[in-house]
Structure formats: structure tokens, C-alpha cells
C-alpha positions as CSV (number, residue, x, y, z in Angstrom):
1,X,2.9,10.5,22.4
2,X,-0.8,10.5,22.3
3,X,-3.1,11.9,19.3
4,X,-4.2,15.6,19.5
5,X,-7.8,16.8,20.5
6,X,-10.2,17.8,17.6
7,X,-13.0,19.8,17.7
8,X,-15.3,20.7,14.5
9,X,-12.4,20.0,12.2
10,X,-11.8,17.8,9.3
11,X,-10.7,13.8,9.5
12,X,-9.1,12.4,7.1
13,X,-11.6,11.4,4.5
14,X,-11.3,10.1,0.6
15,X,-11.1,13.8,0.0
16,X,-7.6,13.9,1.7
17,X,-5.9,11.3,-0.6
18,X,-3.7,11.5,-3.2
19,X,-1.7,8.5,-5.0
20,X,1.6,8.3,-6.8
21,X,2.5,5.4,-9.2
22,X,6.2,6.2,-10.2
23,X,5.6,9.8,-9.1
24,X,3.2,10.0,-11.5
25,X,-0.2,11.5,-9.6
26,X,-3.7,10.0,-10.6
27,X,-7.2,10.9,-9.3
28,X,-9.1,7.8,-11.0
29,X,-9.1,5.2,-8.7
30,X,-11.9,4.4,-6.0
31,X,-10.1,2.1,-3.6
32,X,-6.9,0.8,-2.1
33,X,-6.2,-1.6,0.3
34,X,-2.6,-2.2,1.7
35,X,-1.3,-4.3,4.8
36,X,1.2,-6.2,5.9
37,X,2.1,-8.1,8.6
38,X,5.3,-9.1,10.9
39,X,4.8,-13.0,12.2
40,X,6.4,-14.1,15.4
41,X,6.7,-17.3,17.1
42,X,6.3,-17.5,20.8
43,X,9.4,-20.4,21.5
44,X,8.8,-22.3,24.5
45,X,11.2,-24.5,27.2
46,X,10.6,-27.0,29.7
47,X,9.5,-26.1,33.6
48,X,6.3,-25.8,35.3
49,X,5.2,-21.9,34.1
50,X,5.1,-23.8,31.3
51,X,5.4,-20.0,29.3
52,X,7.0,-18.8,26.4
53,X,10.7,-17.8,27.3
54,X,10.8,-15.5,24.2
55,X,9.8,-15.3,20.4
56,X,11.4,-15.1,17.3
57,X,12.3,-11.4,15.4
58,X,9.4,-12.9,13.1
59,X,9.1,-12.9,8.9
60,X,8.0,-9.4,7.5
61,X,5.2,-10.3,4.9
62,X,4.1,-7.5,2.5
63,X,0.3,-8.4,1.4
64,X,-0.1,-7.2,-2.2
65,X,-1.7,-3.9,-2.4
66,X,-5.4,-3.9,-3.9
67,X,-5.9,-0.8,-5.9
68,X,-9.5,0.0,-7.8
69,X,-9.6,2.2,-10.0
70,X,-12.0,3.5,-13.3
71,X,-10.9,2.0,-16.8
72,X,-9.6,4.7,-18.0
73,X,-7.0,5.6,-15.0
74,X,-6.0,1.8,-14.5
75,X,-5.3,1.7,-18.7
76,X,-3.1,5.2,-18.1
77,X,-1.3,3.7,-15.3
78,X,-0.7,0.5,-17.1
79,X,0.9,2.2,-19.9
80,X,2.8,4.5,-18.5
81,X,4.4,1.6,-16.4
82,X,4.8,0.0,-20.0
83,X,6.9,3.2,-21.1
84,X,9.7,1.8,-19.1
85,X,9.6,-1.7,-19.8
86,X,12.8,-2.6,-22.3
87,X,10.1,-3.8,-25.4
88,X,8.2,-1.0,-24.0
89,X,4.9,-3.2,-23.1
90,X,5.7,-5.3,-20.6
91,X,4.2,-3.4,-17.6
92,X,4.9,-6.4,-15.4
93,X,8.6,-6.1,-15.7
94,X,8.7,-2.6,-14.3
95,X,9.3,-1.8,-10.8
96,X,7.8,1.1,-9.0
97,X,6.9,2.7,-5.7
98,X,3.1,3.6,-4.6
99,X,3.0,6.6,-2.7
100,X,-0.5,7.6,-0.9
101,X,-0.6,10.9,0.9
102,X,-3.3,12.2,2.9
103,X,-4.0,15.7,3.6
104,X,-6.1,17.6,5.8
105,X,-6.5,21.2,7.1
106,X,-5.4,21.2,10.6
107,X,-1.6,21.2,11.8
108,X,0.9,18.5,11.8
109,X,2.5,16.5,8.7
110,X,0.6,14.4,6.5
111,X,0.6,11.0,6.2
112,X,2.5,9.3,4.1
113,X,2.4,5.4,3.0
114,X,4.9,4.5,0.8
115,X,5.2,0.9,-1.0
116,X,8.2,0.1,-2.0
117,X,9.6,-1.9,-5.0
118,X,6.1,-2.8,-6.4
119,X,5.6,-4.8,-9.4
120,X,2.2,-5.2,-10.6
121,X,1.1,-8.2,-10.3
122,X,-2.3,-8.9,-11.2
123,X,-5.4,-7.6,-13.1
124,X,-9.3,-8.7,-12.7
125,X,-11.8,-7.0,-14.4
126,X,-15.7,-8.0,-14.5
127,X,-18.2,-6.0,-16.4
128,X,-22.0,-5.7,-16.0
129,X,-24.8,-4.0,-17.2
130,X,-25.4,-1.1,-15.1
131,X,-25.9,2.6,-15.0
132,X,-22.2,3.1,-13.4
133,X,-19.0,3.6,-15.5
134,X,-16.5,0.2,-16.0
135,X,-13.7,-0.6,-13.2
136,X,-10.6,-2.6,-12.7
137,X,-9.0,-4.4,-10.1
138,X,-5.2,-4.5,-9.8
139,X,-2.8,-6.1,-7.5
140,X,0.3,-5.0,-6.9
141,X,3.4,-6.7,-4.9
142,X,5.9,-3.9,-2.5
143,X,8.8,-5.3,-1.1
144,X,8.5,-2.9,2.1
145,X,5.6,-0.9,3.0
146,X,6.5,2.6,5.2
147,X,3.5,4.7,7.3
148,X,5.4,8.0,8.0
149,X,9.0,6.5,7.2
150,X,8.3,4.0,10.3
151,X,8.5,0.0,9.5
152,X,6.5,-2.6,11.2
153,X,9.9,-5.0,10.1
154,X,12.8,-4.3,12.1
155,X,15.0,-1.6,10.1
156,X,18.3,-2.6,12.1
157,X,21.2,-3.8,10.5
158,X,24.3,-5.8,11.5
């Protein structure tokens, strides 16, 4: 299947994006950054080709996901994470799934990346005299990572 043909229509832009922490929508945040990656090892044999007779069905790594976001949003999300914590504060305990959607005028679905099992995992914050308002850096750490429902690790079971 190859993409379709636009002409003098809308890409997806920042406009298009909307993110869910534990279904919860937020519009304050300025960046996010989320990869992963599947390693695989070519495994080689003796003979003259000197080639790789195969590879391995590789590791699945999930790279934390990088989310900025403006003081105010990334306190909002923090505590409503902190809402479900047991002792109610410990945002770092609770588990939760990032959903960013992107959505655009033309036909066809949007996309969807969904993070799966997140916990948050770190925060960095560095403030400096300057006309704009204060950010925040997060990390958080997905288990699995979905584009569309479809997994760069291999799904099968058995």
C-alpha cells in the first residue's frame, strides 16, 4: 500500500495533535519525543560466502518518551497521576498509558501512538531569566509503544 496524493491540503502539523495521560486530555505541553527500537543480531557460520545465515527475532527496547510541557500542565499532570497513587502522592508509583492522536482534514483514520504501561520516570527543570513562560522536562518509561495498533516487536504468541 503506498501513501495517497495531496494537493493544497493540510499535513500533519502541531496543530493536529492531541495527548492523553490516563485519558485525561491536555493542551500544555510543547514537545514529545517517542522511539523505540527492535535489535537484531546477524548470526554467522563457517564457509567461503562468509554471510550471515540468519539473525535473531531481536530485543524490543522502548526508549523513554520525552514530553515538554509549560509548568503549569506538567504540575496538573503530575497530580492527577498522584490521585491514584495509594498515599495519594506518589506519582511515580502509578501506571498509565500516553495516547497522542493526530488529526487532520482530509480522509482516512488518524494516527494513533499509543504508549503503553508508562510510569513516569523522571523530571528536569532549568529556569532562566527570559521573557518566555517556565517549562519542564519529563520522562516517562512504556512497556510497548503502538503506531495505528501495529508493533515494531513481534505480537505472536506461542
Amino acid at each position: 500500500m503506498s501513501d495517497e496524493i495531496r494537493v493544497n491540503g493540510n499535513q500533519y502539523s502541531w496543530g493536529s495533535i492531541t495527548l492523553k495521560i490516563r485519558g485525561d486530555l491536555f493542551s500544555g505541553f510543547t514537545s514529545i519525543t517517542i522511539s523505540d527500537k527492535r535489535e537484531r543480531v546477524l548470526a554467522y557460520g563457517m564457509g567461503r560466502h562468509h554471510s550471515p545465515r540468519g539473525r535473531s527475532s531481536g530485543r524490543y527496547t522502548p526508549d523513554p518518551v520525552k514530553i515538554t510541557g509549560w509548568r503549569a500542565s506538567v504540575a496538573a499532570a503530575r497530580a492527577g497521576l498522584a490521585a491514584f497513587a495509594k498515599d495519594q502522592k506518589s506519582y511515580g508509583n502509578v501506571e498509565f498509558d500516553v495516547i497522542t492522536q493526530y488529526f487532520e482534514d482530509f480522509d482516512g483514520p488518524p494516527l494513533v501512538v499509543l504508549c503503553e504501561q508508562c510510569v513516569w520516570i523522571s523530571n528536569n527543570a532549568a529556569d532562566e531569566e527570559a521573557p518566555d513562560p517556565l517549562k519542564e522536562e519529563i520522562e516517562v518509561q512504556p512497556m510497548r509503544i503502538y503506531r495505528n495498533g501495529l508493533s515494531l516487536f513481534d505480537g505472536t504468541t506461542g
